[in-house]
NUNUVO-57423 format. One record per atom (N, C-alpha, C): residue in three letters; x, y, z. Coordinates in steps of 0.1 Angstrom, whole numbers, plus 5000, padded with zeros to 4 digits. Example, Ala and Ser with C-alpha at 12.3 -4.5 7.8 and 13.67 -1.06 7.14 Angstrom:
2
Ala513249435078;Ala512349555078;Ala513249675078;Ser512849785071;Ser513749895071;Ser512950005079;
//
This chain:
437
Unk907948491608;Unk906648531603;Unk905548431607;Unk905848341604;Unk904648191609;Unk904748221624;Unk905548241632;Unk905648211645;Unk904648371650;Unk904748471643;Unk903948561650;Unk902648551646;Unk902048501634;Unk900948441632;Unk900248361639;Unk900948311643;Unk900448171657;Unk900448241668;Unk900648331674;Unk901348461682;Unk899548531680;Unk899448571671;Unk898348671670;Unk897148601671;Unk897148471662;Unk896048401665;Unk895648371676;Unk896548331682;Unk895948271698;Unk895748321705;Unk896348521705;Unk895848641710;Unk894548691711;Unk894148641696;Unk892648651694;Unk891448631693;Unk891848451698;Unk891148391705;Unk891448401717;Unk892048411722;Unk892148441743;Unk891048591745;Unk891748731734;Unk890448811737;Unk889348741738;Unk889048711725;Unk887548671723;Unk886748571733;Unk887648501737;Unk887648441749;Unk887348451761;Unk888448571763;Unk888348611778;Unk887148741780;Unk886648811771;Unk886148901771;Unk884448851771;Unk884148741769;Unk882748631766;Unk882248601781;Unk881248671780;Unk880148601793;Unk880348441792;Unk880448401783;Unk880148251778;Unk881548161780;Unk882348261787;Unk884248201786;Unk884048021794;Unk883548031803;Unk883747991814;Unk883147831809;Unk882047851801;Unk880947731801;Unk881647711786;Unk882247751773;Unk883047741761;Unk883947671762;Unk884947731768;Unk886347731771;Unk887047691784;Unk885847581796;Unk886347531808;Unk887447641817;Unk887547611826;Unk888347631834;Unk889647701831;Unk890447671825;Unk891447671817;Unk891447731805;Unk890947861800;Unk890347901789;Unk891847911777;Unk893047931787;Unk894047961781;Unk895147791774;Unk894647711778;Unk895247601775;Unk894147541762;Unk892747571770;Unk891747481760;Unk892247581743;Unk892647661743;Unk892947701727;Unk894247681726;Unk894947701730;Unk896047641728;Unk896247491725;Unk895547411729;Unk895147271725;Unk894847271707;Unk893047351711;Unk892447401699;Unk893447421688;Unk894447481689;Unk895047601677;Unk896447441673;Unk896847391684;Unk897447271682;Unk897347141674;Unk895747111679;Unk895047021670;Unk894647031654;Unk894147171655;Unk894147231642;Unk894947211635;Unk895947251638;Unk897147291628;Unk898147181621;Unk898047051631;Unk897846881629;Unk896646811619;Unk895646871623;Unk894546811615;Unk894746841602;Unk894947001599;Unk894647041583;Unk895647021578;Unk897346971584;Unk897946871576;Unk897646681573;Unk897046681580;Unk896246571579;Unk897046431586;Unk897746501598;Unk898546431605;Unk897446411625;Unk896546291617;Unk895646291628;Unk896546201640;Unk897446161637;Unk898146061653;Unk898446191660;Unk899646281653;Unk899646391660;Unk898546471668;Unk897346471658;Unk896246611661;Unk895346551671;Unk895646411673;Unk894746301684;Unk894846361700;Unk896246361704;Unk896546401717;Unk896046551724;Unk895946691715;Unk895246791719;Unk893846781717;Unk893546731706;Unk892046731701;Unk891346631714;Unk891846541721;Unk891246451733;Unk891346581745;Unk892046641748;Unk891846721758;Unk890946851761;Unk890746871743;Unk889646951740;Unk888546901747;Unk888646811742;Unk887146751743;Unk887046691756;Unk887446641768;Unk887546651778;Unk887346791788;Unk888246891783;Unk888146991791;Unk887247091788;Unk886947141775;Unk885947191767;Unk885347181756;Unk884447091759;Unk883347031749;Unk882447101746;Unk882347231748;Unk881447321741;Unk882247401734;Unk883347461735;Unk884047501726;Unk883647531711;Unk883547451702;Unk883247451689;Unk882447301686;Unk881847341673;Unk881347191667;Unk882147111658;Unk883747201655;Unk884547091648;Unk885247061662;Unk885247051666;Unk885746931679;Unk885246791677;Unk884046811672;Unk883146651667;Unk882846621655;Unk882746741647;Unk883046721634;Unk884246661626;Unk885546701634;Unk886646661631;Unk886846541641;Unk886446541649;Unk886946411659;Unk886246281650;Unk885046311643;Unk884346221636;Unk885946141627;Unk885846251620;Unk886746191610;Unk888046101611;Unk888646201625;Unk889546081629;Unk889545971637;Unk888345971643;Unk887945821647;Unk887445751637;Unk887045781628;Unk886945671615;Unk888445641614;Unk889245741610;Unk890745691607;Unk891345591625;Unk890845611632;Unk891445501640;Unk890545361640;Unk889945331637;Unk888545201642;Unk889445181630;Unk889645231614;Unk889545131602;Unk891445111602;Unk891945131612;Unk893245081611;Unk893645021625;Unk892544991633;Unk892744881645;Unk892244731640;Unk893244661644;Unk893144511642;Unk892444451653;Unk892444551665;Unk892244431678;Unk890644441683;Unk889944351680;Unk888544351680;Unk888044451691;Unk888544431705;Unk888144461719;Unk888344651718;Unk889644671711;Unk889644851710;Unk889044851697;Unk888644821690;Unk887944871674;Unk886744871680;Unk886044771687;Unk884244851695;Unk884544921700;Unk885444961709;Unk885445081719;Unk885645191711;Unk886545171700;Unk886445351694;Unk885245331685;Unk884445201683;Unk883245291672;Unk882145321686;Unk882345291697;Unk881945331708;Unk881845501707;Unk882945551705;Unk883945651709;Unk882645771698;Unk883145671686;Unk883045761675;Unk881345781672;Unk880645721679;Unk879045731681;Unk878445811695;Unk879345801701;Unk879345911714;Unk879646041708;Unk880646071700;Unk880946181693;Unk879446291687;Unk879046201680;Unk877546281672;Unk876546281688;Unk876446211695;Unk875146231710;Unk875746331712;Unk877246361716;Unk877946501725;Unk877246621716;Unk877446591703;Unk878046731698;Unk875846761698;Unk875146681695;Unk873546751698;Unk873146761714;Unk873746701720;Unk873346721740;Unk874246891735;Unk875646931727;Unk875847061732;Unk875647191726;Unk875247131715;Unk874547231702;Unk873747211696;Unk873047331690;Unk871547351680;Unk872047321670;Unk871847141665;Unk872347141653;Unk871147161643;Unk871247231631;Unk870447261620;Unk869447131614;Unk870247031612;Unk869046961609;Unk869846831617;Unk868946811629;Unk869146701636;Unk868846541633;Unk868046531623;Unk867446401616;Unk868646371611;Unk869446481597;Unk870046431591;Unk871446371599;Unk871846441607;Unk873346421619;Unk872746271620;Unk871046231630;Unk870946091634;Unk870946031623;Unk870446011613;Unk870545971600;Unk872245891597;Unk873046001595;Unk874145971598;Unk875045851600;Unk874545911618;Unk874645801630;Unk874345711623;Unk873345641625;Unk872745561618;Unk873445461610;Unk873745541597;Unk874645471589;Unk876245411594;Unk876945481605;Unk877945471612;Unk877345321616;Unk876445301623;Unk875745191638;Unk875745041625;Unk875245121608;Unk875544991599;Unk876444911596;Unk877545051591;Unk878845001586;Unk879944961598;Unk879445001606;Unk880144921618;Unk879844781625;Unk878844811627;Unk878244691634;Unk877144611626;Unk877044591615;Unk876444541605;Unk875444381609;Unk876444351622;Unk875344221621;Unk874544251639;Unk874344391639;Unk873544431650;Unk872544481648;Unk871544411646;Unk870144431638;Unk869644521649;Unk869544491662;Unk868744591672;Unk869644761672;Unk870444711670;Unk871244861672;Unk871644941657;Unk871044881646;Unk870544911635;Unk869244991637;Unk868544901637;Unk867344971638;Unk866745061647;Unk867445041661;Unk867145181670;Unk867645301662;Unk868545321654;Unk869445411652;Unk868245481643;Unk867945431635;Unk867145431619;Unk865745511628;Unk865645451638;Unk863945471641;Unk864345581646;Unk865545611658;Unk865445751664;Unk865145841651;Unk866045841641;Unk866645941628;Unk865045971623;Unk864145841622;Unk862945861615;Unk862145941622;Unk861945921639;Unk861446001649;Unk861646111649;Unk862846201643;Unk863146311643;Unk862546391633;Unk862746341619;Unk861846391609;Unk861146241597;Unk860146261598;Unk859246131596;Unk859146121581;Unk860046231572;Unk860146261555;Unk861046241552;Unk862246141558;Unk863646101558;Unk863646041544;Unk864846031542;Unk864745981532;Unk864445821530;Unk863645791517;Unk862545631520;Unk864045531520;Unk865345561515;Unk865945421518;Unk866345441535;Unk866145501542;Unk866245491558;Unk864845381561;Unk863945481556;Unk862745371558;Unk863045241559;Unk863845181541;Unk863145071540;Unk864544981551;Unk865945061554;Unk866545011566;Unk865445001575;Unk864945031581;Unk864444991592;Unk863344921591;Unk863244881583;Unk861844751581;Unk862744651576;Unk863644631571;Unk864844541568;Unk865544481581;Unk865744581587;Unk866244551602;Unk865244491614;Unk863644561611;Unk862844501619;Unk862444371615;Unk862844301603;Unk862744171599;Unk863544091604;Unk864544141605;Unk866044071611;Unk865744051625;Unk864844131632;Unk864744101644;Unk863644021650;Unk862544051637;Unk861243921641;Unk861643791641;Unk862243781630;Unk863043651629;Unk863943591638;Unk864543671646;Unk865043601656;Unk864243651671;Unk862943621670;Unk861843671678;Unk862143781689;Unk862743911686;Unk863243991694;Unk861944091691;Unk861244111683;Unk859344191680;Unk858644111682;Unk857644131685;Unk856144001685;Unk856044031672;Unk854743981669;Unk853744041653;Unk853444131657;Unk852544171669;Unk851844301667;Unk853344421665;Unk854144431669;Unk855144531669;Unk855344551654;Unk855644411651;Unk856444411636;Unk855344451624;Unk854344381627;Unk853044421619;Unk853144581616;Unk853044671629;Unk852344811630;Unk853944891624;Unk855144791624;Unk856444871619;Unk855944891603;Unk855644781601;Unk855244771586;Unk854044861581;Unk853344851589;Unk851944961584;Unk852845101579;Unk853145091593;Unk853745271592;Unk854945311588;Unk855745241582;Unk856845201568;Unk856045241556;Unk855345131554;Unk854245141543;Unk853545291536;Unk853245321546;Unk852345401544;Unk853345561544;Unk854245551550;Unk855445641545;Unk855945631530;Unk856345521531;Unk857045481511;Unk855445491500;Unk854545471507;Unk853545501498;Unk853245651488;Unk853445761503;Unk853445901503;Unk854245921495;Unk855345851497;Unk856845931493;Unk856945881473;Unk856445771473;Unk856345701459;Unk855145811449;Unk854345851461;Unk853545911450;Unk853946071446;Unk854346051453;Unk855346231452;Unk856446211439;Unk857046141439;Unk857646101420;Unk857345941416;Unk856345981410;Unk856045811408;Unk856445751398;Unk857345841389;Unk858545791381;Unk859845731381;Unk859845731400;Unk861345721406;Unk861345581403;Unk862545521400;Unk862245381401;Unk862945341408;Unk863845391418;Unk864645361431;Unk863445361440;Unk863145521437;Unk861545451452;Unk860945341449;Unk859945351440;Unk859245221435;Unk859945141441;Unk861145091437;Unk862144941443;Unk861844951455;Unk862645081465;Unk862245091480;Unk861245031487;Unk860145101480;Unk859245071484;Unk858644911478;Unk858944881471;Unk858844691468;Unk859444601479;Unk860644631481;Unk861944611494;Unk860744601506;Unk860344741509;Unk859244731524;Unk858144641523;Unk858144581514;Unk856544501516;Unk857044421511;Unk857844371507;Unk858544201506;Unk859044141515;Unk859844271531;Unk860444221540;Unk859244181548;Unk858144231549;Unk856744211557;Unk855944051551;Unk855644081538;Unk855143981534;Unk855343851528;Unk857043831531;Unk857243731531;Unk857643651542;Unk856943701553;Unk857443621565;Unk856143561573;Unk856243511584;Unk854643401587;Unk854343521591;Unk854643651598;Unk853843751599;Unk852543791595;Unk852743751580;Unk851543801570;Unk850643701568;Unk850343591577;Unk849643521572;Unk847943561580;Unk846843491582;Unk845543591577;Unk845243581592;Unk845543481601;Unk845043521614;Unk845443641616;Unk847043661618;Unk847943751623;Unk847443881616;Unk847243891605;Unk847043971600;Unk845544051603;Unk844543971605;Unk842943981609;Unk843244051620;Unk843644021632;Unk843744021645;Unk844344141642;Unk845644171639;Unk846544311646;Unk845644431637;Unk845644401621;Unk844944521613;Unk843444551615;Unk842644471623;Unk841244471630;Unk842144601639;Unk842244601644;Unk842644701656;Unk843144811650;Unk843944791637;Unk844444931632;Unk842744971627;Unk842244931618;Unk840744951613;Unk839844971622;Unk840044961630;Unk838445001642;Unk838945141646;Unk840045161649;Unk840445301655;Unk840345421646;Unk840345331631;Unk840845471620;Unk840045431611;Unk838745431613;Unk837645381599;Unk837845521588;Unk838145641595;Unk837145771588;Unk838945821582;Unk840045761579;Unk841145761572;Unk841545661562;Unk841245781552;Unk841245681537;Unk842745571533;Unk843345671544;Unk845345591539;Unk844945451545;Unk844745481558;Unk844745331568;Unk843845241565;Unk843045241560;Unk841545201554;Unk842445101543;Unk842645171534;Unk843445121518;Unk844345001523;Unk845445021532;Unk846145011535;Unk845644831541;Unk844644831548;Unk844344731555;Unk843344651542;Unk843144681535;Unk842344621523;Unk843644561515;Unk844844631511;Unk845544581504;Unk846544451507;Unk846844491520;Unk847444391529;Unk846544231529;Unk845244281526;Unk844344131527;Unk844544081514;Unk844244121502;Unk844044131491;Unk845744021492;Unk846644141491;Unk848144081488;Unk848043891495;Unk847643921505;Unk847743761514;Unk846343691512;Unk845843721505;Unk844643631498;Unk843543611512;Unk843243691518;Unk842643711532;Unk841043761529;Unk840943771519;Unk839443841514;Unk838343761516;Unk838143641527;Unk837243581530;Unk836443631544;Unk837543701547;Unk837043751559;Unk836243881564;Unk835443911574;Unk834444001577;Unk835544131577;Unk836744131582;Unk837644271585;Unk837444281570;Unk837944231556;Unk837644261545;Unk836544321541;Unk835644281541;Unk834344311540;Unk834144451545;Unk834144471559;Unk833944581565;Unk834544721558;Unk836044631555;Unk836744731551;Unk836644791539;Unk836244721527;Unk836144771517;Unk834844851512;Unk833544781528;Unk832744931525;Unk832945021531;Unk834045051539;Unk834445201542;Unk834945261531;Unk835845161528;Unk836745291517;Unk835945321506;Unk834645251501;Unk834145291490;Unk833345411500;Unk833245471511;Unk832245521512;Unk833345661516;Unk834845651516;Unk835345721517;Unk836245771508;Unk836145711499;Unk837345751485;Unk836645611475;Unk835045681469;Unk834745581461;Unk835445581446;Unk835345461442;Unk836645411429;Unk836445301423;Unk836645271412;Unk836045131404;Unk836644981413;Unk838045031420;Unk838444951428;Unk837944871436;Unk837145001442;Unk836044951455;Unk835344931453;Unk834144981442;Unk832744911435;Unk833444761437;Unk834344691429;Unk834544591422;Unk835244491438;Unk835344541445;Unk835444471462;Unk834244491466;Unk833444561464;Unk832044511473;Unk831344421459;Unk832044391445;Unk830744331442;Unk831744221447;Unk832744171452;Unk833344031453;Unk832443991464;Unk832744111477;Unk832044091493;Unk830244021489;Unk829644151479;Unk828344111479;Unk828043961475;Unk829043921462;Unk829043791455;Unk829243661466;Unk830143691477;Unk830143581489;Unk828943591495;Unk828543681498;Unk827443671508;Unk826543621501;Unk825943581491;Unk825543521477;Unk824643651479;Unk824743741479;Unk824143881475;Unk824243901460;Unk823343841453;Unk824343861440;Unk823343961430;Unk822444001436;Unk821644131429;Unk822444261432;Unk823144301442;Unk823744391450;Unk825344311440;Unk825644211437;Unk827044211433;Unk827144281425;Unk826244211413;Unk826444231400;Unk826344411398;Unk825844491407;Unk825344651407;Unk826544721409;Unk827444691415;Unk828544701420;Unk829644671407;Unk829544571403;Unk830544491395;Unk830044551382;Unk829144621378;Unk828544691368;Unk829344821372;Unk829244881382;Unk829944991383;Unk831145011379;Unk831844911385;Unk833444891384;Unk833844891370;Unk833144831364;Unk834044791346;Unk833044921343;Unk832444991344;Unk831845111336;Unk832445241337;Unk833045241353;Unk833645341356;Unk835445361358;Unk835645231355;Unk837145191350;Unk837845201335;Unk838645311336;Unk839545421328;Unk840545261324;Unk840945231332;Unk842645181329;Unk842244981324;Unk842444991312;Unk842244871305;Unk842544711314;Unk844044781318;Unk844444631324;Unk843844621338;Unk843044691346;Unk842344661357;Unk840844641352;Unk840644721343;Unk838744631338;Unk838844481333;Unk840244451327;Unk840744321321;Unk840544261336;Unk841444281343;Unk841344221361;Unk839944201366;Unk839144321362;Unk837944261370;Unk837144181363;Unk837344161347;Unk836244091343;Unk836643961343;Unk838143891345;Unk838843741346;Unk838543671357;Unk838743811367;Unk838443731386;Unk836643721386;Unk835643821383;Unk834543761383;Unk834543671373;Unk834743611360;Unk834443501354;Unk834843391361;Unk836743381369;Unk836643251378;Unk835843271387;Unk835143331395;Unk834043311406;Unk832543221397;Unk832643311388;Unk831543231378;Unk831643071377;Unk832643061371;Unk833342931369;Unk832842811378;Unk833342881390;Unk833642801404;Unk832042741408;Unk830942851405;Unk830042791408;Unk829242721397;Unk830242701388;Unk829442621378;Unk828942691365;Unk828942801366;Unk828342891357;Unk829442881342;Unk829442841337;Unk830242801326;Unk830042901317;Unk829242901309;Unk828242971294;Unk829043141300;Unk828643191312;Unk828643331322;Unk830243311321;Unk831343261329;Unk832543241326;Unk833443241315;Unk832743161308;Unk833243221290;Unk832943341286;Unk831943391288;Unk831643561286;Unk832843661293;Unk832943611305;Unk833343731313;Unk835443701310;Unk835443591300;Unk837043551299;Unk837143651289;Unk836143631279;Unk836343711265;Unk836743851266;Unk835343911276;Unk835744031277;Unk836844081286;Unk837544001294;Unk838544031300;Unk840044081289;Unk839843941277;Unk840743931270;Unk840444071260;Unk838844121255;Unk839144281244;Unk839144321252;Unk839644311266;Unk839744461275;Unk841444491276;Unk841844371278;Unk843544381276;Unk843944231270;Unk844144241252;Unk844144091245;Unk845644011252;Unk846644101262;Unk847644081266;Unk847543981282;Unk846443991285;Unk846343921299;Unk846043761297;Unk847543681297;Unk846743531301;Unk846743481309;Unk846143541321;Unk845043471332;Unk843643421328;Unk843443541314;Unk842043541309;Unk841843431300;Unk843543421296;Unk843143271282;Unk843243141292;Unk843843141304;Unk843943031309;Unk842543021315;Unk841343111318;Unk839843071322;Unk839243071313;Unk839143091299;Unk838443061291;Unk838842921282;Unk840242881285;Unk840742741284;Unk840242631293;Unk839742651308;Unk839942581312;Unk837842551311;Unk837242661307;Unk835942681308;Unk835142611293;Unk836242621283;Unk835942551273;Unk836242411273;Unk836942351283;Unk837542201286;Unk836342161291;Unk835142231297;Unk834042131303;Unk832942141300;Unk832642231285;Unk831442241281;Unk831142101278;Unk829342071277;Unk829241931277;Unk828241951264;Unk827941811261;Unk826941791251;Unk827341831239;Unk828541831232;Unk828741891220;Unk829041751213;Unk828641741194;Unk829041651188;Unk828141481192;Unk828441431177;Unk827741311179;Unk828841191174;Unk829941241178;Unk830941141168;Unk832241161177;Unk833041081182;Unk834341071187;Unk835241241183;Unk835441271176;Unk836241391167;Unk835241521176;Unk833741541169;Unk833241631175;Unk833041661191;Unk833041571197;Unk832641561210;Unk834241581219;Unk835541511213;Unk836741551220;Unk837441681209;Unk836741781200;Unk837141911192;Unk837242011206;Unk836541981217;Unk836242111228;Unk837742141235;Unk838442001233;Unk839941981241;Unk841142081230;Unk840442081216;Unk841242141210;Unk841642291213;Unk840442341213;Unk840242471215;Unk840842551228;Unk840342451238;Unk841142451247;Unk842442461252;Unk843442371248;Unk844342381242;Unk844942511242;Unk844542591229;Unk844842691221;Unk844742781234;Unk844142771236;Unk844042911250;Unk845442891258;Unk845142761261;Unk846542721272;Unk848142801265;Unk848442751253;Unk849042821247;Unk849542941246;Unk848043011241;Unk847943151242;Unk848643221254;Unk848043171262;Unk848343201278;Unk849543191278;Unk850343091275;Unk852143121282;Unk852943151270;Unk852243211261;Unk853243291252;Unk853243421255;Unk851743461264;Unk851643611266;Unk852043611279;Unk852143541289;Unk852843561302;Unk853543461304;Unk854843461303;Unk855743361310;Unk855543291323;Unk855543401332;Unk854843351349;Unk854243271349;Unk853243231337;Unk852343091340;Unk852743001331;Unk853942981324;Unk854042891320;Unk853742751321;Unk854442751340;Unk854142621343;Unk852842541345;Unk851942641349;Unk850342591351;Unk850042541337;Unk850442651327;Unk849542651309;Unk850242491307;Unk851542471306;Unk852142341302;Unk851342201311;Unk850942191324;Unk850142131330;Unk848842091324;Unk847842191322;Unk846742201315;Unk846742191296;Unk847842211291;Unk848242121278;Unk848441971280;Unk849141941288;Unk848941781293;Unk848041731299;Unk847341771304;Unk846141711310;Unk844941681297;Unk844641811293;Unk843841791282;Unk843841781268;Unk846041741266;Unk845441631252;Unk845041531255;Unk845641441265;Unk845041301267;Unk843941281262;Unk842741381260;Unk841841371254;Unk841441391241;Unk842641441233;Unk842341461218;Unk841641351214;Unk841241321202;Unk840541201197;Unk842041171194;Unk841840971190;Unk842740911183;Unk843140861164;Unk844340871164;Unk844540831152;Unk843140771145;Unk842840671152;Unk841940641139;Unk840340651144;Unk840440721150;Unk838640821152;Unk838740911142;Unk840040981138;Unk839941091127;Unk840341021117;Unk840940941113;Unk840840861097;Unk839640761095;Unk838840751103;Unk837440651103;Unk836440811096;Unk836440901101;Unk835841051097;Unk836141091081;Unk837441041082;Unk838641111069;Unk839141231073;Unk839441281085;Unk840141401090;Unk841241391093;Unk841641471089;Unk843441461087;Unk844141601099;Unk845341531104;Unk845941651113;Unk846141691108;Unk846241861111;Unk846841971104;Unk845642021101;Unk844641981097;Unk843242061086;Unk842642151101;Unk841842251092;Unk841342331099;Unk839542311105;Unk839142321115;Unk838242231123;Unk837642311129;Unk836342341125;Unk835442501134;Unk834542371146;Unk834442481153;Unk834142381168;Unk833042531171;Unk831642461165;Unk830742551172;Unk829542471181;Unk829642491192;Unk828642411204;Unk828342501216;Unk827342561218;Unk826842621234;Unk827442761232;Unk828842801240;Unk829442921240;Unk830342911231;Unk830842801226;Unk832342831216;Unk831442821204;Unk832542881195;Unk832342901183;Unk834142961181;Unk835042851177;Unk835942881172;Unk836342781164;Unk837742841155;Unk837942741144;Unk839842681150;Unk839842571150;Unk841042531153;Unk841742401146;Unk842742351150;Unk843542291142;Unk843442141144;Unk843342061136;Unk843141881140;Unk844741871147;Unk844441791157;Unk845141731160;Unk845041561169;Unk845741501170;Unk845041351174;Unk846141281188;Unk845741221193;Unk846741141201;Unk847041091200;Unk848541071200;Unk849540941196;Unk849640851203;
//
């Protein structure tokens, strides 16, 4: 019974075979052997006896490689089963050789349905095989992304992972690596905003811009120079625009004219409290500061989201600060702090703004009370953000040295511990005695 089944089968592939315009270019030369191979290999494979199904399945594919797409679909498989049970270095490249030639054959001889995903694939094969071949990593990744550019973002962030691997061993310039990153970026951006709940993208996309900006790549020449050139070409595209503003921002680059430029495009192309609040920084350098402050009025009037009006009122109070403006700097800390009482960046500038008010007090106690207060901010500050703990513990040490001493406050009759209102200039708070030992 089995033997006429095999009998009929291969009867009906030889018709179908022989009766095919297409026999010739299918089924090689030899149309009668190439299935008979076929029906041999088969019937090896789906016992799952690939040493056996090895020897016809190679002749297939030699003699007729158009034949079918499980010739390479199955050949796939069993060349994994040979590479992961060879010991000898010199034949284990040659069959992941083999087995990466396999997926090029089977798209040079068929319309495969979605070709991204097959290179994709690939791809992954070129990793788990050759893992410390960063160029032949990331060619893989790039063709796959060239094919369809909506790949999935962990391909992406492979190949910005891989293109780091290669800057690093100077095989990209910057400009290459730089423009890899833009256009990574600006993919995982798309893709993040499309579920912006994903927290694997999110990550992904964290991964692509930590591989970029933690390397000398990102630093402000390199960065001025290559993203000048992205920005001159693409003023009137809000993505690329953003994109080159954030990149400055991230690497503290905001001194410069490409900044400047750039952030009056994007307000004039996707205006946002973001942008108001970059041109009032731009206007505030140029000491434009009638044109800042119009700007910087805008920003916190037209900003919805607490902890970014909190952001802009802390960074203009330190610019305040910086030029001296003290009285203006304690304002702009406060209101940072009821805009979000959670941000201590804001307690560490109104700490450090109250450490240099001058002229307060006629007595040892009242004149070193401004250190106290002070203080208290510092505090404040790294119980509400950890991340700064180390600065806030710095600036606690710097300015008790100045508390008054033991006996400046028992000359007064003030005792540690009592409660001690400190009103002079901008402060007006009540705080706690304390003295230096």
């Amino acid at each position: 019974m089995i033997m006429k089944t095999l009998k009929f089968t291969i009867f009906t592939l030889l018709v179908g075979a022989l009766s095919s315009n297409l026999s010739a270019q299918k089924f090689g030369t030899d149309s009668i052997q190439c299935i008979l191979n076929i029906q041999s290999y088969q019937t090896e494979y789906t016992s799952r006896n690939y040493d056996a199904a090895l020897i016809p399945w190679r002749e297939v594919l030699k003699n007729c490689p158009q034949a079918s797409q499980n010739t390479y679909i199955r050949g796939i498989t069993m060349m994994r089963y040979l590479i992961d049970k060879t010991t000898d270095p010199a034949l284990k490249e040659a069959r992941i050789d083999s087995l990466l030639m396999l997926y090029d054959k089977r798209l040079e001889y068929f319309k495969v349905k979605d070709r991204a995903e097959l290179l994709y694939t690939k791809a992954i094969e070129v990793q788990n095989y050759r893992p410390d071949n960063h160029r032949a990593i990331f060619d893989a990744y790039k063709v796959a992304f060239e094919a369809n550019k909506n790949i999935e973002l962990i391909a992406v962030a492979k190949i910005m992972l891989s293109a780091r691997e290669l800057y690093e061993k100077k095989e990209l310039s910057v400009s290459d690596f730089t423009n890899i990153y833009t256009e990574m970026s600006d993919i995982a951006e798309m893709q993040v905003k499309k579920t912006p709940d994903d927290t694997v993208q999110i990550a992904l996309k964290a991964a692509i811009e930590s591989a970029f900006l933690t390397t000398d790549a990102a630093d402000c020449v390199n960065l001025i120079k290559v993203l000048g050139e992205r920005f001159n070409a693409n003023k009137d595209n809000a993505e690329v625009v953003r994109t080159v503003i954030s990149l400055l921002q991230t690497k503290e680059c905001t001194d410069s004219e490409l900044y400047y430029e750039g952030v009056e495009a994007y307000n004039k192309l996707n205006p946002s409290p973001a942008a108001s609040y970059g041109l009032a920084r731009v206007f505030y350098s140029k000491n434009e500061k009638e044109k800042a402050m119009q700007y910087f009025k805008e920003a916190t009037e037209t900003e919805t989201d607490a902890v970014s009006k909190s952001t802009y009122f802390y960074e203009f109070g330190g610019l305040l600060l910086k030029e001296g403006k003290r009285g203006d700097a304690i304002t702009y800390a406060k209101r940072a702090i009821a805009a979000n009482p959670r941000n201590g960046k804001a307690y560490m500038l109104l700490g450090t703004a109250y450490a240099g008010v001058q002229g307060c007090g006629d007595d040892e106690v009242s004149k070193r009370a401004i250190y106290w207060v002070a203080v208290d901010q510092f505090v404040k500050a790294k119980q509400l953000d950890p991340s700064i703990a180390n600065e806030a513990n710095k600036s606690i040490n710097t300015y008790s040295q100045h508390f008054p001493t033991v006996d400046d406050a028992f000359f007064l009759n003030i005792l540690d511990g009592a409660k001690y209102d400190v009103k002079c200039g901008p402060i007006n708070e009540t705080t706690i005695v304390r003295t230096k030992k």
